[in-house]
N, C-alpha and C positions, 0 to 999 in steps of 0.2 A: 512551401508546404509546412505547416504547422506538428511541429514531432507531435509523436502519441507516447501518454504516458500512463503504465500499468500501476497502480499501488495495492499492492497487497500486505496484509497485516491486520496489529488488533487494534481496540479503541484508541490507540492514539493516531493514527489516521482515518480512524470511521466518521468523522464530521465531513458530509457533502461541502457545506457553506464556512468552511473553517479554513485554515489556510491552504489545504488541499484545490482549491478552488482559485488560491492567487497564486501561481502557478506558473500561468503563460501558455502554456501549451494545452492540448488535449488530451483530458483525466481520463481516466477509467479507475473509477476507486470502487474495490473489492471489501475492504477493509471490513471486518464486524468486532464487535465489542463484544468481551469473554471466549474467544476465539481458541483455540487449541492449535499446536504445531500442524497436527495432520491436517485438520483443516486448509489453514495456512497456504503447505505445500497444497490444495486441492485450488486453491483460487488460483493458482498460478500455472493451470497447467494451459492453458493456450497462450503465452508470454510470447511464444516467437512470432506474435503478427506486431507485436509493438515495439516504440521502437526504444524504449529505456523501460526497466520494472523496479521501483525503491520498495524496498521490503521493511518493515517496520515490526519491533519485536520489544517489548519491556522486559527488561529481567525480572528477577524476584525482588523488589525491592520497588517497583512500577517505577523505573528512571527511564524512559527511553533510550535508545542505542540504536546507531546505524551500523548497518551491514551494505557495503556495497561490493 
């Protein structure tokens, strides 16, 4: 069985064909570009059917940063 995988977050994972796509597994990307925190939290509220969620967040300075 092929894991599923939720990505929520802003423009740095809102590219379909970007590296979100080489992967390996199966995406679900939520991701939008200019995106707000509440938002955010709102893409990720059915997370319990999948089976990993990488949440992607830029600080104030646009550097990416993981949260796992």
């Amino acid at each position: 069985m092929i894991p599923t995988l939720l990505i929520i977050g802003d423009s740095f994972a809102a590219d379909n064909h970007g590296w979100p796509s080489q992967l390996g597994v199966d995406v679900t990307n939520r991701s939008q570009r200019g995106v707000g925190a509440y938002k955010i939290l709102k893409q990720a509220e059915d997370h319990a059917e999948y089976d990993r969620v990488m949440l992607t967040i830029n600080n104030g300075y646009g550097t990416p940063r993981w949260i796992s």
